[in-house]
C-alpha positions as CSV (number, residue, x, y, z in Angstrom):
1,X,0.0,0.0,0.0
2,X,1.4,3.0,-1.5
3,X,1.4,6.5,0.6
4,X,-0.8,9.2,0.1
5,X,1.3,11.7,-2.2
6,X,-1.1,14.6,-1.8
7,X,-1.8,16.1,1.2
8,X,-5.8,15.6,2.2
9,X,-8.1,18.0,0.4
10,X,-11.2,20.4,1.8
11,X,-14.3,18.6,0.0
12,X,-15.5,16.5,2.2
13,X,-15.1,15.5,6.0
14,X,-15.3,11.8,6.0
15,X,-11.9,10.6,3.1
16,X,-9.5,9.8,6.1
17,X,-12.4,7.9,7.6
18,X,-13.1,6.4,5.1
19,X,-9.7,5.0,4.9
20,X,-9.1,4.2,7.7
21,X,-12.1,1.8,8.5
22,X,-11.3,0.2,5.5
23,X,-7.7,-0.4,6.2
24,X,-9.2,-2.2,9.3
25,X,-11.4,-4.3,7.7
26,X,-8.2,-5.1,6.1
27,X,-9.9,-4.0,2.4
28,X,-8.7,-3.2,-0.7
29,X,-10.5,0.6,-2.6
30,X,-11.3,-2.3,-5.4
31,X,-12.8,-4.5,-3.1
32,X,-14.6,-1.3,-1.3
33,X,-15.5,0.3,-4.9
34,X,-16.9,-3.4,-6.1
35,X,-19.3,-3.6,-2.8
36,X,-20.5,-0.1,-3.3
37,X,-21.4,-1.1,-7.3
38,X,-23.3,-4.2,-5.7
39,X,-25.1,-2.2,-4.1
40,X,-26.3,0.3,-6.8
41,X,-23.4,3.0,-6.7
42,X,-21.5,4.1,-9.8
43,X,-17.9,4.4,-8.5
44,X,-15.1,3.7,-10.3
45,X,-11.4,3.6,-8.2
46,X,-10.5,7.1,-9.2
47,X,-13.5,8.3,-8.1
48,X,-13.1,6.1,-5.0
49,X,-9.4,7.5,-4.5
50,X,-10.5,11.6,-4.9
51,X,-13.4,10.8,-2.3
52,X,-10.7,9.1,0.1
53,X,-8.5,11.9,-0.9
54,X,-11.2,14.3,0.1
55,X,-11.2,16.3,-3.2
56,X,-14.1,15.3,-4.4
57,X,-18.0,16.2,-2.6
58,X,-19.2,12.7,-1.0
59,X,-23.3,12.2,-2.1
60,X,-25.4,10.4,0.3
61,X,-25.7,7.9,-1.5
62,X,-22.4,6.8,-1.4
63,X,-22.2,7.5,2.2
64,X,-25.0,5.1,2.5
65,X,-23.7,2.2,0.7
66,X,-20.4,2.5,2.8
67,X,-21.9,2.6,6.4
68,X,-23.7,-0.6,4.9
69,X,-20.9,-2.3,3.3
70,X,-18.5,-1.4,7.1
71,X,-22.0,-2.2,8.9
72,X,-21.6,1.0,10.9
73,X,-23.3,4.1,11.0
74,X,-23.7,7.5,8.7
75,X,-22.7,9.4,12.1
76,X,-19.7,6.9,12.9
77,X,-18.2,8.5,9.3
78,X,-17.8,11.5,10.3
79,X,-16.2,10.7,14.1
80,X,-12.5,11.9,14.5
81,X,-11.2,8.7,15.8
C-alpha cells in the first residue's frame, strides 16, 4: 500500500475515515468500490481515491452504501477517531 502523495483536500469531511475503517477491515479501494457497485453505486477507483482523498463532494448515496458495506453508522463516518 502506496502512501498518500497529496496532502488531504477540503471537500468532504469523511476521506481519512473512510480510509481508515477500510484499512481495518483489512480491504482493498477495489474491493470497497466493487461492494458499493453491488449495491447500486457508480464508482469507479479514481472516483473512489479523490473521495478518500477528500477532493471530491461525498453524495449520500455513497455514504450510505459505505456505512452498509463497514455495517456502521452514517454518524460513525464522520467521528474523528
Amino acid at each position: 500500500m502506496k502512501p498518500r502523495q497529496k496532502p488531504l483536500g477540503d471537500k468532504n469531511m469523511i476521506g481519512a475515515n473512510i480510509t481508515r475503517i477500510r484499512r481495518l477491515n483489512k480491504m482493498s479501494q477495489k474491493d470497497l468500490a466493487t461492494n458499493m457497485q453491488l449495491l447500486g453505486v457508480d464508482i469507479n477507483l479514481s472516483s473512489l481515491s479523490k473521495l478518500e482523498g477528500q477532493s471530491r463532494i461525498a453524495t449520500d448515496k455513497e455514504l450510505y452504501a459505505i456505512a452498509q458495506i463497514f455495517n456502521t453508522t452514517i454518524d460513525d463516518l464522520f467521528r474523528k477517531l
